[in-house]
N, C-alpha and C positions, 0 to 999 in steps of 0.2 A: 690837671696839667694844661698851659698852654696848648690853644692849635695851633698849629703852624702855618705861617702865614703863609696866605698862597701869594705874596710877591715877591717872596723866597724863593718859588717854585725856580727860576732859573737860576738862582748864585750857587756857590757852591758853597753847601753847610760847612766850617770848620771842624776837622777831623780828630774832633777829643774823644775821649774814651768817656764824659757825662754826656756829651753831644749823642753820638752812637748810642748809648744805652737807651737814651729817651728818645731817640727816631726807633731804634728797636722794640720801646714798646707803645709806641704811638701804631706801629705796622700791626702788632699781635690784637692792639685795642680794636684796629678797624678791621679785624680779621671775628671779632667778636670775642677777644679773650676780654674777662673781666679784673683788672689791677690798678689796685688801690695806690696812694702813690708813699703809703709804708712800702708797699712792696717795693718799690722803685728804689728808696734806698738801703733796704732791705739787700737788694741787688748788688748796688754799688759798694756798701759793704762788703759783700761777701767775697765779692772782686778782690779786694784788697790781702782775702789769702789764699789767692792761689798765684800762679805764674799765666801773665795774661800769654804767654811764646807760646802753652799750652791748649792748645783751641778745644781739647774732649773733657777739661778742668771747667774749663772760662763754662762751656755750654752747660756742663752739671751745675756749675753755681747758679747760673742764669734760671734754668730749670727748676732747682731745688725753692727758688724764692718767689719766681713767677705763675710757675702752673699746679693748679689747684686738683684737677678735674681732669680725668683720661681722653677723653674729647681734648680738652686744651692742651694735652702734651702734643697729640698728633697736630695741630698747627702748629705750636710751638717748633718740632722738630724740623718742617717744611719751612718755616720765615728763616730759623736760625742758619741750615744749608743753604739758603740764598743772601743774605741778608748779610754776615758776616765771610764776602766772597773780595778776592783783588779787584784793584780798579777796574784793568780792563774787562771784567765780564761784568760788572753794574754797569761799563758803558755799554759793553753788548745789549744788555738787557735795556736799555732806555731806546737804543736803534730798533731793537725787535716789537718794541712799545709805537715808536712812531711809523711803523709800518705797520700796525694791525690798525691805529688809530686811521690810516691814510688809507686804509683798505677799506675799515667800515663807510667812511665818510663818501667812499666815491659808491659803495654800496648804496646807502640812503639816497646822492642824486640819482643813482639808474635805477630808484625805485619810482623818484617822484618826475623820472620821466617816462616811464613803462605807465603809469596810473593817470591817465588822462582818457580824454572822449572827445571828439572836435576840438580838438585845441585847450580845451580847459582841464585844470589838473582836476583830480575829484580829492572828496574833503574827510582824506584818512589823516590819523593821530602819526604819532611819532613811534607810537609802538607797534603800529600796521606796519609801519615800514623797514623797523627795526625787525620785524617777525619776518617780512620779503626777504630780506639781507640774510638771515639765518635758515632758509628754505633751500631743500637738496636742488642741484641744477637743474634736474628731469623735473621739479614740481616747479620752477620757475620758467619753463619755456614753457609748460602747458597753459601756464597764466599768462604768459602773452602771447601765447598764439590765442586763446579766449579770447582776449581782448583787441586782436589784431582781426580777427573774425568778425566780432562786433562793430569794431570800426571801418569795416569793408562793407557794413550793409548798406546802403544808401536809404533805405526805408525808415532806419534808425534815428531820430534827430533827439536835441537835447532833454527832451521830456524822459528819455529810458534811461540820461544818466544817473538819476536815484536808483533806477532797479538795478541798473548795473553796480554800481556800490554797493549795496548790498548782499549781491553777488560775491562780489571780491571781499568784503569785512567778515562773510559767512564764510569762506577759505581761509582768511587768514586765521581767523578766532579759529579753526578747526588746528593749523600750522601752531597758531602758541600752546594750544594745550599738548601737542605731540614732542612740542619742544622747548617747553616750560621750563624744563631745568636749567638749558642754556640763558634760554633769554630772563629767567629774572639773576643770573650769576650776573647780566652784565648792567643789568637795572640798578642791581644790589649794590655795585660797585662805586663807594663813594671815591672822590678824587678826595689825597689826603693831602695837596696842595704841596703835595713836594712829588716833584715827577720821576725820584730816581725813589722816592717808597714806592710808586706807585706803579713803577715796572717793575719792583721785587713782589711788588703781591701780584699782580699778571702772573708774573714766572712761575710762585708759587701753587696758586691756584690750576694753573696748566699743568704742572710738573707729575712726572709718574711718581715720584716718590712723595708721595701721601697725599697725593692729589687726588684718588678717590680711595675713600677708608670704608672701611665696615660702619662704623660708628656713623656715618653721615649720609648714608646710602637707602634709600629706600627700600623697605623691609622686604617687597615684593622682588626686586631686582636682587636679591644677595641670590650669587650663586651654589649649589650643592655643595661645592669644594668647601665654599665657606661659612657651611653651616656648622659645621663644629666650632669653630671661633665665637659664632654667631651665640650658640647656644651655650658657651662659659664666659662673656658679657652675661647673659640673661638669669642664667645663675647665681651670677654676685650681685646681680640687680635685686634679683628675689630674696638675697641672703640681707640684703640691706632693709628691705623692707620688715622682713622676719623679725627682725632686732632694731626694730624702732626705739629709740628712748624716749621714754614719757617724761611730762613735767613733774611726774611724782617723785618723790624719793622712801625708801626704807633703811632702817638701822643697817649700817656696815660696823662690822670690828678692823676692816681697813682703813688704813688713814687715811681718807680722799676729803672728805668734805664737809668740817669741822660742824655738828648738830646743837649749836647753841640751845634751843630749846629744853635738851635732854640733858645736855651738860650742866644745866643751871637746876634739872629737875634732881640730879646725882649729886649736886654741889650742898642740896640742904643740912645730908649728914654729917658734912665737913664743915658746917657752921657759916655755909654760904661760900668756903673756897672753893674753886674749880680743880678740885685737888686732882676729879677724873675727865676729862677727856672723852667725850661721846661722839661718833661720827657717823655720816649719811651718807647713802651713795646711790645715782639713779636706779630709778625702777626699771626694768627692762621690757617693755609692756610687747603682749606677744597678739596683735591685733589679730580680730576675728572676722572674716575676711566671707563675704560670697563674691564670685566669679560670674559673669554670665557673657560670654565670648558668642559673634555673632561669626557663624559658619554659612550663612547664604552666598546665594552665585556670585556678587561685588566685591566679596570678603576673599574669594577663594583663593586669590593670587597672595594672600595674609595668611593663609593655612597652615604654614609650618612654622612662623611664628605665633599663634594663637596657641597651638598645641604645646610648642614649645615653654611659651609663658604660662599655662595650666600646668605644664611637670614639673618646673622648678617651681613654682610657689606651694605646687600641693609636695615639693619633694622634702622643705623648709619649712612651709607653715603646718601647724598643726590644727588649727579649728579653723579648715577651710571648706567650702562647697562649692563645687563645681558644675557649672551648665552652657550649654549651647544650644542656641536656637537659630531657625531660617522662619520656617511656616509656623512649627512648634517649638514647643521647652523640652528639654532630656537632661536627665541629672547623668551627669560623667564623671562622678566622685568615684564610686567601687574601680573603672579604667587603673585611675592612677596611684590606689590604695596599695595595689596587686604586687610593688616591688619588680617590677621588670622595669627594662632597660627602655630607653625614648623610642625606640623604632620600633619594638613588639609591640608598646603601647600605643603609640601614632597608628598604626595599622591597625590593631582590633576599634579605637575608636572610628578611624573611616570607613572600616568594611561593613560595623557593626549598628554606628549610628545611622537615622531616617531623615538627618536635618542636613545632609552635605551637601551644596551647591543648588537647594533651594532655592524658594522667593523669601522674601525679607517679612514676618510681620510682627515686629516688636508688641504690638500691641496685644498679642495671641498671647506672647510669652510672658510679658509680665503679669497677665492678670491669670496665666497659670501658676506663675511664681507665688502669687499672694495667694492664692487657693489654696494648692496641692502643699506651699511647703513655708507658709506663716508660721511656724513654729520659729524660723530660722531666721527671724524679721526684728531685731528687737534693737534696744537704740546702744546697743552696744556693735551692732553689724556694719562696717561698712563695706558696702555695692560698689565694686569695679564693673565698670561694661566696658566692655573692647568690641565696638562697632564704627563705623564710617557713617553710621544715622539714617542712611537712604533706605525707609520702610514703607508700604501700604498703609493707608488710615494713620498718617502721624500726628492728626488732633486729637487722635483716640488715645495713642499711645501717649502724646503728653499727657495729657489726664491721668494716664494710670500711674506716669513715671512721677509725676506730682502726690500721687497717695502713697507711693511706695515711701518719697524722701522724706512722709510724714512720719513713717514705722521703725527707718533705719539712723543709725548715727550719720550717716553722710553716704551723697554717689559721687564715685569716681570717674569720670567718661572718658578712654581713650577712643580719641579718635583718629583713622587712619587715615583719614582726607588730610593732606596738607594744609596750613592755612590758611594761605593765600585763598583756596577753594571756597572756604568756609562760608563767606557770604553770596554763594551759587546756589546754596538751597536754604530753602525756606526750614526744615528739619534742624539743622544746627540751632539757631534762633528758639527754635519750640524747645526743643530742651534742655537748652544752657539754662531755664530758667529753673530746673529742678537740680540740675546734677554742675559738679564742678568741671568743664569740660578743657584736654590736656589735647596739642597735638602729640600724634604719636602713630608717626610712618619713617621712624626713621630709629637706630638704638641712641644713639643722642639724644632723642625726646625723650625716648623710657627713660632714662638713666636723669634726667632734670625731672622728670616727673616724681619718680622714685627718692627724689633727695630732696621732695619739700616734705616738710612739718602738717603734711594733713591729718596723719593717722598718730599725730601728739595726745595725750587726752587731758 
């Protein structure tokens, strides 16, 4: 689809009901929905039988054509409340756009006037200063009274302004990591060259109503209340897995998918007519699955997700094996065999297990794993690891995580670091080269992770 041109940005788009449709899903596209542009009139279509007077018609048809993916419905839900609203509140919502714009901006000069030394600015990025602006009040006045202190010594002349920068870049990098979420939402934030989409995704992104969802929230941060939600996502995550379909197919007496082969084999006694009919239907391949979930001190805030994702897969899959390691390996299959409910078992696991909030040494664990339980290694097995990577001796461990993916059908790596993170340590790098590595700190990764074609055969 055309982009829209940003010298558009100031006219006023004509108010069609094709026009609408394709700024509606130009906004979902830069919101990260993915639609093809069948969908599109797919859409327009569908319009045409309902009653547009009808706005909870109009949104189901839009819905039914556009979003694919439960993740994608909750934006959808959030663009379509803003987006389909009366003039005067898009116009609202463009005034409220150019008062945060007018705010950030005077924010960036009283950063790049705060950050000086004798009269010279010093030689911070745009996202120093962008990280100053996004800094609570109390952590901004102690940085200029710092620097207001500095600038009072008389002793101090230009030669300290490096170590002073450095100073400051070592506070701010400590500020973006505290408040990383905010500040890459607005890095993130592309201009779609029409300024009145562009205060409907503002709106929508702020907005309490689906403005922060389960599905997009880092695993660590979901609250208790919302662990029940939490863990029937993770269930149908694991139920999708469970029932992977293969490329294979086996004889059906259902009429699904016409078995040329067999019908031509059945057709000889008919003197070559295809008098019967033989048909095929996928295989339902029920993947044989080891686990090995890292429960160390880094991991710990991922605890009730980790456990979590070990009950539903061991609750659905049936050839699976279960382990957690810190310092050591512990097999945690029998746990979850036993038929109790998540919280008896979440409990006897942490009371019971030696590896909870340990130190990290992958390397311990996997070359217990190929010892103690090689039986279980074979190239029908694929290795999920559910680790963040940060271990002691990780030359070691790639080594062994390298012999292990020579034994298994494939490793799976989730990892809970963000990605952005990823290239912070050296650890990610070593063992992308053995294992397929997935983010996954968020039930939106799971669930994209879970709905690729790895475990095909």
């Amino acid at each position: 689809m055309r982009k829209i041109n940003s010298r558009q940005a100031g006219k006023k788009v004509p108010d069609y009901l094709e026009n609408n449709i394709v700024r509606f899903v130009y906004l979902l596209r830069s919101e990260g929905v993915r639609i093809g542009n069948s969908e599109v009139i797919d859409a327009l279509q569908a319009l045409q039988y309902v009653s547009l007077e009808n706005r909870e018609k109009v949104k189901t048809a839009l819905k039914a054509t556009l979003v694919k993916k439960a993740a994608d419905a909750v934006i959808f839900e959030r663009c379509f409340s803003f987006f389909f609203t009366p003039p005067e509140t898009r116009e609202r919502l463009r005034e409220l756009r150019q008062q945060k714009i007018a705010r950030h901006e005077h924010q960036i000069k009283e950063a790049e006037q705060v950050f000086t030394f004798r009269g010279e600015k010093m030689n911070l990025s745009a996202l120093d200063k962008t990280v100053y602006a996004y800094m609570p009040e109390t952590e901004k006045k102690r940085l200029r009274d710092f620097l207001e202190m500095n600038e009072s010594r008389e002793t101090l002349q230009q030669w300290y302004r490096p170590f002073l920068e450095t100073l400051v870049k070592g506070r701010l990098r400590f500020w973006h990591k505290q408040l990383h979420k905010e500040i890459q939402e607005v890095i993130a934030q592309r201009d779609t060259g029409d300024e009145e989409l562009n205060a409907i995704r503002d709106a929508a992104a702020g907005s309490g109503y689906g403005g922060r969802t389960i599905l997009t929230e880092d695993m660590q941060h979901i609250t208790r209340k919302e662990l029940p939600q939490a863990a029937a996502l993770i269930r149908r995550m694991a139920r999708l897995l469970a029932t992977r379909i293969s490329r294979r197919y086996r004889y059906s007496k259902k009429r699904r998918l016409p078995d040329l082969r067999a019908t031509l084999r059945a057709s000889v006694q008919f003197g070559g007519v295809p008098f019967k009919l033989k048909y095929k239907s996928c295989r339902i391949k029920k993947p044989r699955l080891l686990l090995l979930c890292d429960v160390s001190g880094s991991m710990i805030r991922y605890s009730s997700f980790v456990l979590q994702f070990i009950y539903s897969l061991n609750a659905v899959v049936q050839r699976i094996e279960s382990f957690v390691f810190a310092e050591n390996l512990e097999r945690v299959t029998p746990y979850f065999q036993q038929g109790q409910d998540f919280e008896r078992t979440m409990t006897a696991v942490v009371r019971e297990s030696g590896q909870w909030g340990g130190g990290t040494s992958l390397h311990s664990a996997l070359k217990a794993l190929m010892m103690r339980y090689g039986d279980e290694l074979t190239g029908n097995t694929t290795v999920i690891i559910v680790s963040d990577t940060r271990t002691i001796h990780h030359r070691e461990a790639a080594l062994e995580l390298e012999k292990l993916r020579e034994k298994v059908k494939e490793i799976i790596w989730l990892n809970t670091l963000p990605r952005q993170e990823w290239s912070s340590y050296t650890t990610v790098a070593a063992f992308q080269r053995s294992a397929a590595m997935f983010p996954c700190n968020t039930l939106a990764d799971l669930e994209q992770v879970l709905s690729r074609k790895f475990l095909s055969a």
